[in-house]
SEMI-130469 format. One line per 3 residues: number of its first residue (from 0); their letters; for each residue x, y, z of C-alpha. Coordinates in Angstrom, 3 decimals. Example, Ala and Ser with C-alpha at 12.3 -4.5 7.8 and 13.67 -1.06 7.14 Angstrom:
residues 2
0) AS) 12.300:-4.500:7.800 | 13.670:-1.060:7.140
This chain:
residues 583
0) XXX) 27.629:-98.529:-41.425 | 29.330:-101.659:-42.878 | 29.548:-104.503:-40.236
3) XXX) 32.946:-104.658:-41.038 | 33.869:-101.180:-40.213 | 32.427:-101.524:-36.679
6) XXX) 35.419:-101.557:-34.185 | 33.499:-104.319:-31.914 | 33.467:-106.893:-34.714
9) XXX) 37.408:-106.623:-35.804 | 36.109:-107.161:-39.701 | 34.804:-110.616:-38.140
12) XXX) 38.508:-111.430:-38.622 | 39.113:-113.368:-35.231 | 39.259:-116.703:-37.069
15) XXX) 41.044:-115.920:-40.333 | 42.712:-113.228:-42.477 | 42.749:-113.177:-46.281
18) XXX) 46.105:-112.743:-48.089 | 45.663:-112.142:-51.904 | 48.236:-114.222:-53.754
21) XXX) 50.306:-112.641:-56.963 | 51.806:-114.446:-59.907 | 55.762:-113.049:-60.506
24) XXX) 56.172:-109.490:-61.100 | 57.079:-108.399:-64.689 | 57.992:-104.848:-63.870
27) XXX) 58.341:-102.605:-60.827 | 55.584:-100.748:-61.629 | 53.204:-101.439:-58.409
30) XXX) 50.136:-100.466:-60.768 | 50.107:-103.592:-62.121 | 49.481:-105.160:-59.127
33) XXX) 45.879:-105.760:-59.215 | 45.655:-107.452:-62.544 | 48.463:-109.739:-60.626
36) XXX) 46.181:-111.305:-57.928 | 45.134:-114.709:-59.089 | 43.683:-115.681:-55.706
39) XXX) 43.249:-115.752:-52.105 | 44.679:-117.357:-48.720 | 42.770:-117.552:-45.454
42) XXX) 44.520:-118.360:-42.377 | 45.944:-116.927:-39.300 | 50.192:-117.215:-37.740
45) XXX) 49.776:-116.594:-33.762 | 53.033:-118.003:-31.892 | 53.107:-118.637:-28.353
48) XXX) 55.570:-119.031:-25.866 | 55.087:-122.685:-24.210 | 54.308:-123.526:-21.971
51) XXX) 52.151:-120.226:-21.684 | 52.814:-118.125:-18.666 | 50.917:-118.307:-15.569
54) XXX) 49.476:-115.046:-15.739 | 49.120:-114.923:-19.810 | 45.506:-115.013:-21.195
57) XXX) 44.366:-113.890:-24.774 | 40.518:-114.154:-25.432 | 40.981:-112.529:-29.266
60) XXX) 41.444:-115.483:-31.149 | 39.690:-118.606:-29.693 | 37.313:-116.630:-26.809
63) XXX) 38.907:-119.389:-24.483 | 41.378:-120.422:-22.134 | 44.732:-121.062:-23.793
66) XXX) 45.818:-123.413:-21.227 | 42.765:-125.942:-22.477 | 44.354:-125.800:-26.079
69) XXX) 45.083:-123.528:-28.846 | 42.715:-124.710:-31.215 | 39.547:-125.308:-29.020
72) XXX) 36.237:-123.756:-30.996 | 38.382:-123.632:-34.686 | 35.510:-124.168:-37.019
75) XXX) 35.288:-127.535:-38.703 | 37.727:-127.256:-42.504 | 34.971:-129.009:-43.877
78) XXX) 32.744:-128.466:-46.503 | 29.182:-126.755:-45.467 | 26.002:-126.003:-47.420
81) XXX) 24.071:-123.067:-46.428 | 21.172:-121.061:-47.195 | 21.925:-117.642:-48.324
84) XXX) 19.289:-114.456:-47.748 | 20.450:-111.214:-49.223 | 18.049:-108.545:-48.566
87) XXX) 18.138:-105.315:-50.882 | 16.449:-102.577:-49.107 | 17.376:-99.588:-51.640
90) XXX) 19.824:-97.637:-52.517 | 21.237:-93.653:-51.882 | 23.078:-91.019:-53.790
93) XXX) 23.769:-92.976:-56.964 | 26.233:-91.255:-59.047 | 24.207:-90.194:-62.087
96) XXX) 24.761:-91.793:-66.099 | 21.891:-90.300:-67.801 | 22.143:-87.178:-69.452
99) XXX) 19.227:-85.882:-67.868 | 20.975:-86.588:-64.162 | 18.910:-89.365:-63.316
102) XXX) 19.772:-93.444:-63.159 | 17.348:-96.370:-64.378 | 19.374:-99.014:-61.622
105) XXX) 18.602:-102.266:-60.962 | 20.516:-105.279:-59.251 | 22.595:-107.719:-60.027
108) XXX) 24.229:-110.310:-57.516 | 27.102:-112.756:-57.783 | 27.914:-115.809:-54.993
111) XXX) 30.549:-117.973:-56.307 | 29.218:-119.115:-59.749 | 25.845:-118.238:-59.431
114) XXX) 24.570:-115.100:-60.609 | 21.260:-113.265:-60.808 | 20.388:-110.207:-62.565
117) XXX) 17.120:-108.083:-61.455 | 16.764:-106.234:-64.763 | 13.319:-106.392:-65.594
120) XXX) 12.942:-104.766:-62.087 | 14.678:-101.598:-63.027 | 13.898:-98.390:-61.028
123) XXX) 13.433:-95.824:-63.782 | 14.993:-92.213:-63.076 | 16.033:-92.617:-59.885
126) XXX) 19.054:-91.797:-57.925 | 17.437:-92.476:-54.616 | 15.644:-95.954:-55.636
129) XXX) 13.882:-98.341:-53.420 | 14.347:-102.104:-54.381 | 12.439:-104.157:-51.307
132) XXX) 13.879:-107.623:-53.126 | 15.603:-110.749:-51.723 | 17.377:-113.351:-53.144
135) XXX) 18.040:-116.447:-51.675 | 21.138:-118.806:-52.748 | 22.607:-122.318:-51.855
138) XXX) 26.261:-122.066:-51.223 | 29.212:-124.407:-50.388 | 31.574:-122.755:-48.110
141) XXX) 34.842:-122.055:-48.616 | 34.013:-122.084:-52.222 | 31.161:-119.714:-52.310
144) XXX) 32.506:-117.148:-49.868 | 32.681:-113.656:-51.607 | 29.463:-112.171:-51.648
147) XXX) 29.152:-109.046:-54.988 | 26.176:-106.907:-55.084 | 26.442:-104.641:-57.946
150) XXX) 23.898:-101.874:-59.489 | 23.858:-101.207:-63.123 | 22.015:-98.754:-64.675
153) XXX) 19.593:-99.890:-67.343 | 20.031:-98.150:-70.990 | 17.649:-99.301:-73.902
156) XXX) 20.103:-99.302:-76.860 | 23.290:-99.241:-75.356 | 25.229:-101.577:-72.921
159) XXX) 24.545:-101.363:-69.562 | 27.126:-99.475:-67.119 | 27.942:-100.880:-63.877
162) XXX) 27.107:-97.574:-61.206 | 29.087:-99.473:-58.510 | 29.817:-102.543:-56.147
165) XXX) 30.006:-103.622:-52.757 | 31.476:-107.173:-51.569 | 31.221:-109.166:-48.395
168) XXX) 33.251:-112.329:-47.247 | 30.168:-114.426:-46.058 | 32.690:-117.230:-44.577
171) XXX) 34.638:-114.958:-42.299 | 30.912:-113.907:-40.677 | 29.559:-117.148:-41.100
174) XXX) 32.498:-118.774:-38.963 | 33.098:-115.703:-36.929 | 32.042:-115.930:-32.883
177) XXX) 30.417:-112.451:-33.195 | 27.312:-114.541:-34.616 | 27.113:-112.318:-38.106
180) XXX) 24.723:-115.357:-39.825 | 21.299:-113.935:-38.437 | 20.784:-110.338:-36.552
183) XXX) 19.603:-110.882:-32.686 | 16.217:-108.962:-32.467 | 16.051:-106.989:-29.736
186) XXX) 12.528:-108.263:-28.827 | 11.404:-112.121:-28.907 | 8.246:-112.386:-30.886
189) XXX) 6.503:-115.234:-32.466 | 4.346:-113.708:-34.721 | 3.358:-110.779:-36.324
192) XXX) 5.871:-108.610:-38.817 | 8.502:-108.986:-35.784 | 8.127:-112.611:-35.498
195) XXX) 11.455:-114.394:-34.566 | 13.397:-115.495:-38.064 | 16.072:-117.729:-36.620
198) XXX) 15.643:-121.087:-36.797 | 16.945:-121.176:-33.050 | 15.506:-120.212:-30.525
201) XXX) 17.211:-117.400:-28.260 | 17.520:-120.566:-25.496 | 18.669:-122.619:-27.936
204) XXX) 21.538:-120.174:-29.066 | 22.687:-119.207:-25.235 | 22.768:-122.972:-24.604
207) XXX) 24.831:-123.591:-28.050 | 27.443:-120.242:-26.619 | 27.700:-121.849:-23.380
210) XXX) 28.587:-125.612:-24.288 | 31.190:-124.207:-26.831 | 32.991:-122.123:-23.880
213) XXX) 32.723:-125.674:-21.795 | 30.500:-124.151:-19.040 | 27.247:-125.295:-17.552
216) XXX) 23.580:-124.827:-19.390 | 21.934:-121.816:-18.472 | 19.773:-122.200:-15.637
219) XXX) 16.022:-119.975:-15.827 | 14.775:-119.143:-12.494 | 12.048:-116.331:-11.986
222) XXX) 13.734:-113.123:-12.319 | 17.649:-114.308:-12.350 | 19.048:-116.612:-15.247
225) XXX) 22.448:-118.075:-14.224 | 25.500:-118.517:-17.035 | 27.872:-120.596:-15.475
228) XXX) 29.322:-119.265:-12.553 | 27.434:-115.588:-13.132 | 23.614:-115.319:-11.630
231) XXX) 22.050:-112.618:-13.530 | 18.937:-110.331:-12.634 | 16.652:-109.824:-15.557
234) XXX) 13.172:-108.247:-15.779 | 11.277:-108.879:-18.509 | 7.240:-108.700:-19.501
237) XXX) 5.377:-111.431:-17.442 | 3.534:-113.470:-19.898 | 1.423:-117.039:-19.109
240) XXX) 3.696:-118.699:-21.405 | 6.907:-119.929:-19.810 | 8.371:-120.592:-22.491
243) XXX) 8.025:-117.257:-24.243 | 9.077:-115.641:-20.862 | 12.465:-118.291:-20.825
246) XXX) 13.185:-116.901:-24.336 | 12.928:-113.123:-23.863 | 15.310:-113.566:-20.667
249) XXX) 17.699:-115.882:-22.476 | 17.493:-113.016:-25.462 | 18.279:-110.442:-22.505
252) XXX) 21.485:-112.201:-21.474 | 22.511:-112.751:-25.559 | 21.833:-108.986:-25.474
255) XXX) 24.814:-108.608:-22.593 | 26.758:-111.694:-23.961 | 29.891:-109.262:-24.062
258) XXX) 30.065:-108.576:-20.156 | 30.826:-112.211:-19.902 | 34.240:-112.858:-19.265
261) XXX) 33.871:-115.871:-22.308 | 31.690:-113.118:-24.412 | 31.826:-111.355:-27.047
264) XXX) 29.495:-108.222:-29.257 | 26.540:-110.595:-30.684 | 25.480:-109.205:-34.369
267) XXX) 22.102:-107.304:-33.630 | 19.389:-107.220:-35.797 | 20.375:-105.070:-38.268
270) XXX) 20.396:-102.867:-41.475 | 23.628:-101.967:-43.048 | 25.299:-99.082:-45.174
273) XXX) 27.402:-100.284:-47.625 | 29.375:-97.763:-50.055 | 29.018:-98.675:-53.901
276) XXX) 33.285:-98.155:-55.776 | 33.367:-98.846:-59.225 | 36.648:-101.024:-60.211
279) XXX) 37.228:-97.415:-63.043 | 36.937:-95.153:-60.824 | 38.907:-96.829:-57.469
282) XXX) 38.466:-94.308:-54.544 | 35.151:-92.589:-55.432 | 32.341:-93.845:-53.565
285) XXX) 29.233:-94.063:-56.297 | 26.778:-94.143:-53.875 | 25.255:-96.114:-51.248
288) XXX) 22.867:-99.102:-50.631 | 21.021:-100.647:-47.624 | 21.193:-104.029:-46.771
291) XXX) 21.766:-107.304:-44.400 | 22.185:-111.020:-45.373 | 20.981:-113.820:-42.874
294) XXX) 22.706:-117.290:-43.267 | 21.367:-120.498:-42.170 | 23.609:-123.644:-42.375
297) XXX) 21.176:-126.261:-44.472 | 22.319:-129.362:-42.042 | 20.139:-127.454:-39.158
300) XXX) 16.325:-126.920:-39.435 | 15.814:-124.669:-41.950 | 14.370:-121.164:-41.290
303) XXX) 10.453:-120.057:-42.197 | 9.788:-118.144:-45.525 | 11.655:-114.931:-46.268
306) XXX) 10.581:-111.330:-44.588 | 8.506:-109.457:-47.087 | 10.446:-106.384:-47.797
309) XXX) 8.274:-105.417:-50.795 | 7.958:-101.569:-50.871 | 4.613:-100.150:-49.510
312) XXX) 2.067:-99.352:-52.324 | 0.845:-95.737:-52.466 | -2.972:-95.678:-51.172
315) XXX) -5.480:-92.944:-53.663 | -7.243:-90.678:-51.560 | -9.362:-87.768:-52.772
318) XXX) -8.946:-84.423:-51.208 | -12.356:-82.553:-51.014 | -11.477:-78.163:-50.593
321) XXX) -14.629:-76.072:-50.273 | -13.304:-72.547:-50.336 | -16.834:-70.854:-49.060
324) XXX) -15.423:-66.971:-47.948 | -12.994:-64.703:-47.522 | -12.272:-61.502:-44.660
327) XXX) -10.130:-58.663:-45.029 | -8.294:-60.030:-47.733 | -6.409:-56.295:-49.055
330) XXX) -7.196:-53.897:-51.503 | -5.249:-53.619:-54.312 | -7.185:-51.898:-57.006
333) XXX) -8.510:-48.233:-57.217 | -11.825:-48.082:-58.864 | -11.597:-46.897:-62.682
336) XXX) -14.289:-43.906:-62.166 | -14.116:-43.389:-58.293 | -10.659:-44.053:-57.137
339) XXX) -12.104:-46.708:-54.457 | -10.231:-49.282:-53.067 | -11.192:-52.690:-54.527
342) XXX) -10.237:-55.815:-55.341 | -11.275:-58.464:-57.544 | -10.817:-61.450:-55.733
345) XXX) -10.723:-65.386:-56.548 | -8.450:-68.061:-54.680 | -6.532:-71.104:-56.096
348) XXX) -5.141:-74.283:-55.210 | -3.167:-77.405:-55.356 | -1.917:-80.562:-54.020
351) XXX) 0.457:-82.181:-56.375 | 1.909:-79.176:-57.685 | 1.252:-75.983:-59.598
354) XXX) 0.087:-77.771:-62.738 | -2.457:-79.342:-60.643 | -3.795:-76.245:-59.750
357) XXX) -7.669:-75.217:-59.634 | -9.086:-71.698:-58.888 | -12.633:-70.280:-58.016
360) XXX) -14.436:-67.890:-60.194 | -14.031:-64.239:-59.040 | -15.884:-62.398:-56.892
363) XXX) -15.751:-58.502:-58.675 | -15.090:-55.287:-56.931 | -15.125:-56.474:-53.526
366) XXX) -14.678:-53.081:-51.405 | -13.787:-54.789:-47.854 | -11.982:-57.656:-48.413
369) XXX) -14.794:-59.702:-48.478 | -15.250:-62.492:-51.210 | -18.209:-65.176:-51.126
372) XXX) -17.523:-68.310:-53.656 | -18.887:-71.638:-52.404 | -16.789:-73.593:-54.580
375) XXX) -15.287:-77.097:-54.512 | -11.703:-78.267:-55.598 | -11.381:-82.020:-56.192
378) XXX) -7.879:-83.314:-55.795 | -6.900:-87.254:-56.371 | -3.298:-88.615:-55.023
381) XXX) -1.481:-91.653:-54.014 | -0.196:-90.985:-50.671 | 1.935:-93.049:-48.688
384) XXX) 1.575:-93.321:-45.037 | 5.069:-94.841:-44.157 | 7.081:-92.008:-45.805
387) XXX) 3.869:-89.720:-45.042 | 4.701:-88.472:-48.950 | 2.740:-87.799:-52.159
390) XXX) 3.639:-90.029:-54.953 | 3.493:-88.855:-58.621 | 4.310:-90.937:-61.232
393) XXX) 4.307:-89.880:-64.560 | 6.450:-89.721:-68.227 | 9.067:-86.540:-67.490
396) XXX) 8.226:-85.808:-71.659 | 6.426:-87.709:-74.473 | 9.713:-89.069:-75.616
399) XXX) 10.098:-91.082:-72.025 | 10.055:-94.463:-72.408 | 7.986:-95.350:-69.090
402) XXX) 7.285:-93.551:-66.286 | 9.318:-92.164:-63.228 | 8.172:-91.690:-59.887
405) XXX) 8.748:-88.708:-57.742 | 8.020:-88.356:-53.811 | 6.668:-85.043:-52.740
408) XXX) 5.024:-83.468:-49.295 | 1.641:-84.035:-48.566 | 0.540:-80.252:-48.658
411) XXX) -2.325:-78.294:-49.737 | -1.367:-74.874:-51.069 | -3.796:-72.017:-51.350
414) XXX) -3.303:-68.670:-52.637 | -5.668:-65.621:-52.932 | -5.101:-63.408:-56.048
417) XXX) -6.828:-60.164:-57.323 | -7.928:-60.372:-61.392 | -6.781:-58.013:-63.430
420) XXX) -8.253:-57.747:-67.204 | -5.787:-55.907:-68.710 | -2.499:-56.560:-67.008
423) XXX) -1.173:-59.859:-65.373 | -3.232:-60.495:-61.739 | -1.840:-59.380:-58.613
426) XXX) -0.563:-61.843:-55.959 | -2.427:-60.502:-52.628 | -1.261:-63.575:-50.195
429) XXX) -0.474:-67.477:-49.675 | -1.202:-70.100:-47.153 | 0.617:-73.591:-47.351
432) XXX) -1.770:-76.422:-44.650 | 0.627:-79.736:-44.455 | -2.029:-82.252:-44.426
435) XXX) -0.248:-84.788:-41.928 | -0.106:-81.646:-39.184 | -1.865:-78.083:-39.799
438) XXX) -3.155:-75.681:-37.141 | -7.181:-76.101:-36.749 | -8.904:-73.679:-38.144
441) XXX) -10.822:-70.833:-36.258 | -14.321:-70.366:-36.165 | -15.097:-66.814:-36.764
444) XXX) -13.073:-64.645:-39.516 | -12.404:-62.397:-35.487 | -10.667:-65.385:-34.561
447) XXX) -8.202:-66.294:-37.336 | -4.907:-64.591:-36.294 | -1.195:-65.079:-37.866
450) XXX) -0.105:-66.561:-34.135 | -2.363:-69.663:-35.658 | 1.041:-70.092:-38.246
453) XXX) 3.827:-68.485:-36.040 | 3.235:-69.784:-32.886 | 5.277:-73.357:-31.941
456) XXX) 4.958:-73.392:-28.345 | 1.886:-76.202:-28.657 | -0.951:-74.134:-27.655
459) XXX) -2.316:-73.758:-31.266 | -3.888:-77.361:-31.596 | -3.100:-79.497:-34.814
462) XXX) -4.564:-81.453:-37.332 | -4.159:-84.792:-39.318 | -6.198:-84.615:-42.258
465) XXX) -5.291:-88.385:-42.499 | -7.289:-89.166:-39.212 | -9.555:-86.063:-38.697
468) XXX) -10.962:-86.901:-42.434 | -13.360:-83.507:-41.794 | -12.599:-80.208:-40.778
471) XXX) -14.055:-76.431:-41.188 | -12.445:-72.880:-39.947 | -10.777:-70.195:-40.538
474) XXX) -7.160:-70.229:-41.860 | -5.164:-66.600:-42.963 | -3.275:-65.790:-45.374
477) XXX) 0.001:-64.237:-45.364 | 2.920:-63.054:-47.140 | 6.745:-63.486:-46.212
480) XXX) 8.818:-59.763:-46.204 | 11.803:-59.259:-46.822 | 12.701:-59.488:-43.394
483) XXX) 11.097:-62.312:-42.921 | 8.234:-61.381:-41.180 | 4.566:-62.752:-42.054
486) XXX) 2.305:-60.262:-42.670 | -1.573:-60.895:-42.801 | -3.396:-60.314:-45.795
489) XXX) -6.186:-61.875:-45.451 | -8.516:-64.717:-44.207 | -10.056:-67.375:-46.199
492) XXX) -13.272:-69.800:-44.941 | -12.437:-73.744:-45.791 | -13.756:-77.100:-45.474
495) XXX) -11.352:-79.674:-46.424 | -12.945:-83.414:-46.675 | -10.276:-86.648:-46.865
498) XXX) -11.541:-89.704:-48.594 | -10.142:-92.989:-50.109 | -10.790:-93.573:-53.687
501) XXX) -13.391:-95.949:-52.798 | -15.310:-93.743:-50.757 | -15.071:-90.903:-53.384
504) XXX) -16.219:-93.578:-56.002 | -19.177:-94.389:-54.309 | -19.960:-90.955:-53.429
507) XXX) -19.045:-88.269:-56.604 | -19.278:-84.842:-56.584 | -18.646:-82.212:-58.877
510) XXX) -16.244:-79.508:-59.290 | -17.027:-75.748:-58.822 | -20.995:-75.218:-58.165
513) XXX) -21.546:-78.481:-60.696 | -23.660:-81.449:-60.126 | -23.219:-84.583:-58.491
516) XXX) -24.474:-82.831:-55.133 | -23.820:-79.293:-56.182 | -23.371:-76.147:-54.319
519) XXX) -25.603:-72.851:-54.341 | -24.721:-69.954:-55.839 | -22.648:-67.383:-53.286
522) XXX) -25.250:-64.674:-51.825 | -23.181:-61.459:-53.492 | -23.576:-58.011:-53.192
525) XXX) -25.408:-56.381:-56.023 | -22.092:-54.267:-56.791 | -20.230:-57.403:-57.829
528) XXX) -20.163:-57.529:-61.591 | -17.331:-56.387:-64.073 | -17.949:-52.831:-65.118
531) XXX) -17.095:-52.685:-68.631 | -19.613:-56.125:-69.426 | -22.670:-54.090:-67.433
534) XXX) -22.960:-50.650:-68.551 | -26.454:-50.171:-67.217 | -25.428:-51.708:-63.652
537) XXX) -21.826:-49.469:-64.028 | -24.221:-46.279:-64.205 | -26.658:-47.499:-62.014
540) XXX) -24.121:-48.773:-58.454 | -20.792:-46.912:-59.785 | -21.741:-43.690:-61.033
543) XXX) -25.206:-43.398:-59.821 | -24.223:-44.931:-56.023 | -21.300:-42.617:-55.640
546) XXX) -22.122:-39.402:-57.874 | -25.662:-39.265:-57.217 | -25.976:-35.927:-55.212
549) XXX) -23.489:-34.369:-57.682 | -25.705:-35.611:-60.494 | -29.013:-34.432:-58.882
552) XXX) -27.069:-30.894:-58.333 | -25.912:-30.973:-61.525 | -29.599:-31.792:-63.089
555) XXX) -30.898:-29.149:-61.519 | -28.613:-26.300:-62.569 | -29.062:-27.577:-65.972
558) XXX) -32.929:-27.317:-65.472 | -32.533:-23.549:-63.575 | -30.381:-22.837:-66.889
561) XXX) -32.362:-23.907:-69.783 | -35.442:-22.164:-68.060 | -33.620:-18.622:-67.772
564) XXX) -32.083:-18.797:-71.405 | -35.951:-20.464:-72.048 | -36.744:-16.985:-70.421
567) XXX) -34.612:-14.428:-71.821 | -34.714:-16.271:-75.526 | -38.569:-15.704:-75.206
570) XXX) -38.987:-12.408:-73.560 | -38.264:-10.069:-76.793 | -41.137:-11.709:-78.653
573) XXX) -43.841:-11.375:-75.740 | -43.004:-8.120:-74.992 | -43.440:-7.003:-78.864
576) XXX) -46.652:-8.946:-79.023 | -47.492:-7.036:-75.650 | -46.756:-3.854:-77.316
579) XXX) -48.383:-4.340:-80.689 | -51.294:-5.890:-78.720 | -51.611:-2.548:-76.666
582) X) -51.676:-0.311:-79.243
């Protein structure tokens, strides 16, 4: 959310309000307003009755007592240089401009006179693009006040198109008592990521609240810290160092500064949601971008170098699958000459996305579900472990100028198919692991059950690839009904092995059965072959195996035949030479 919109911080309006000033009217059309305004007044009317009531207080405009003066605290009218800090974390929901519904945005900032355009930093084809960029400026307040962040979309022959703006009055938060110049952290830290950015100190800022509302320092006793008048009980992390300890409890009571009868909301450490209009299109928000700007007047010590927002870089791993069996994967097939249920079986896989995929060989006319492969898929990505998401980056076509980068779910998809030669192959079953949390895999084929994917009470124990590096089981796969129910159809053996690209350089291996450090050959049955390629073997396990006793019966009918028409076709002749022999 915008500071401004926050009801606690009144638009950081409790010093001024701006009044846009018109030159004369030339019409009564009130459209024309807008190209009217020629500038802007800040100030702010309050009358008073005087002398005030006894019983009258008002805390909005000063924070103090009225009866000490009305214009106690009023920031100095003077002139003041300070160090801007605009941080650009990314943007969201950009409307689109390219024809193909994407954006190529970039930044572009305006303070005063000074502008700075981040175009060679364009995000290409995004609508969701992260920036991670600050820009630092030297302003002169009042001058300087208006703060425009802009993002334009980058086109390579044609002017560039503003996709929208968002604008902040830096003076009314710089002079405003709700301390909008730099976010209070909610922890005190002096080094690390965390480390304090103020240049003071949280003592230093409680001190600076307390002389400004004309009470006493703040005194730091163990446990209590008392403001004025107030003791307050604070428990914080004992530490050796008093002086870190005195900070964290000052930051505690800077944390409560609003229960203070003096107090007010303090700005936290923040991140803000600003909505992107475009000036053509006034109403419709264009999107959305996350930011905060820290100011630091330059008469003060000045602050330490910026925070790094820079976005993470993608780290390559290689993903490692050894898909060694599989169980009671179903039938699908009937076999050409005995009507057998079979299937031919081989299983596939991928990581970044179907045209990634790799697939096994097949293991032929498996009659029980049972396929043996020992075969190795090799997958590389760039994975990053903040977003815990898979980034691609590639050109969308060959006529893409550069590339684009897409974000995707680190998830290894397997799929067990039977081949068909002369029809397209038959989908027998799926199972999807995500690598950041998968159920462990079981470690008999008996073992691997469907409640390893439907259960979510947290008795099936998970897996992070990403820390586990190793694993080896059972996993089954499944199809969805149309009912939604998950039906087993079979159970696949796995190992999957994690390593970084360094480790994988160092140690290569090959895909399938090949060398570096290759794999045996699986230990199949003898009636594993394709039946039209093997005529011998086809008569020999197919017709042989099943028909055998039919075949044998068969044989010897024919043999019990051709003897008795042997017989008859010969007995005429031996019983004339029997005859003529006789006589």
């Amino acid at each position: 959310m915008e500071l401004e919109k926050i009801p606690e911080f009144n638009g950081f309006k409790d010093w001024l309000h701006t009044f846009e000033l018109y030159r004369g009217k030339k019409s009564a059309d009130e459209s024309e307003d807008d190209n009217r305004i020629v500038g802007s007044f800040k100030g702010a009317i309050t009358i008073y009755k005087w002398p005030l009531p006894n019983d009258f207080e008002d805390f909005h405009l000063t924070g103090f007592d009225l009866n000490y003066g009305l214009l106690q605290g009023l920031p100095s009218n003077e002139q003041i240089r300070v160090l801007v800090r605009v941080y650009v974390v990314k943007a969201l929901e950009l409307h689109p401009m390219d024809l193909n519904g994407k954006a190529d945005p970039y930044i572009v900032l305006q303070l005063g006179a000074k502008r700075v355009t981040d175009k060679e930093n364009y995000v290409s084809k995004q609508l969701n693009p992260v920036f991670g960029k600050c820009f630092e400026f030297e302003a002169t307040f009042p001058q300087d006040s208006l703060l425009t962040v802009q993002i334009f979309d980058w086109d390579l022959v044609s002017a560039d198109d503003m996709i929208g703006e968002t604008k902040i009055d830096l003076e009314n938060r710089f002079y405003s008592r709700h301390r909008a110049t730099c976010g209070i952290a909610l922890k005190y830290e002096e080094d690390g990521y965390n480390a304090w950015r103020d240049p003071m100190k949280p003592t230093q800022i409680l001190a600076k609240l307390c002389k400004e509302a004309k009470i006493d320092p703040p005194v730091y006793t163990p446990g209590h810290v008392k403001v004025g008048r107030i003791t307050v009980p604070v428990n914080v992390d004992e530490v050796d160092d008093l002086k870190i300890m005195e900070e964290r409890m000052a930051l505690t009571i800077l944390h409560k500064w609003q229960e203070f009868p003096i107090g007010c909301y303090l700005t936290p450490e923040h991140i803000e949601t600003r909505s992107l209009y475009n000036p053509e299109k006034p109403g419709m928000e264009q999107g959305k971008i996350e930011m905060w700007v820290d100011m630091f007047p330059m008469d003060m010590p000045l602050p330490g170098p910026p925070t790094n927002i820079s976005p993470r870089k993608p780290k390559g791993y290689e993903l490692r699958v050894i898909i060694w069996n599989t169980d009671e994967v179903v039938l699908e097939d009937d076999a050409f000459f005995t009507g057998e249920k079979m299937s031919d079986i081989y299983v596939k896989g991928w990581v970044k996305g179907t045209e990634d995929n790799q697939s096994t060989d097949i293991h032929y006319r498996s009659l029980t579900g049972e396929g043996n492969f020992n075969w190795r898929f090799v997958y590389n990505f760039d994975y990053l472990s903040a977003e815990r998401r898979i980034v691609i980056t590639k050109k969308e076509s060959v006529f893409s100028w550069d590339e684009s980068e897409t974000k995707i779910p680190a998830r290894l998809d397997l799929q067990v198919w039977d081949a068909d030669h002369f029809s397209a192959d038959d989908f027998l079953g799926a199972l999807t692991l995500d690598l950041n949390k998968f159920p462990r895999g079981a470690k008999s084929a008996k073992l691997c059950t469907m409640e390893m994917i439907t259960r979510n009470d947290g008795s099936v124990p998970m897996v992070n690839i990403f820390k586990q590096k190793r694993i080896k089981g059972w996993w089954p796969f499944y199809i969805k009904k149309d009912n939604e129910v998950l039906e087993l159809t079979g159970k696949v053996e796995a190992e999957l092995h994690l390593l970084t690209q360094e480790e994988a350089e160092k140690n290569p291996v090959g895909l399938g059965r090949n060398e570096p450090e290759p794999l045996d050959k699986p230990n199949r049955p003898d009636t594993s072959f394709v039946w039209f390629m093997n005529p011998l073997k086809s008569l020999r396990y197919i017709l042989w195996q099943n028909l055998k006793w039919k075949i044998l019966k068969f044989l010897v009918i024919l043999a019990l035949t051709l003897l008795l028409l042997l017989f008859f076709y010969s007995l005429p002749g031996y019983t004339a030479k029997r005859i003529v022999g006789a006589k």
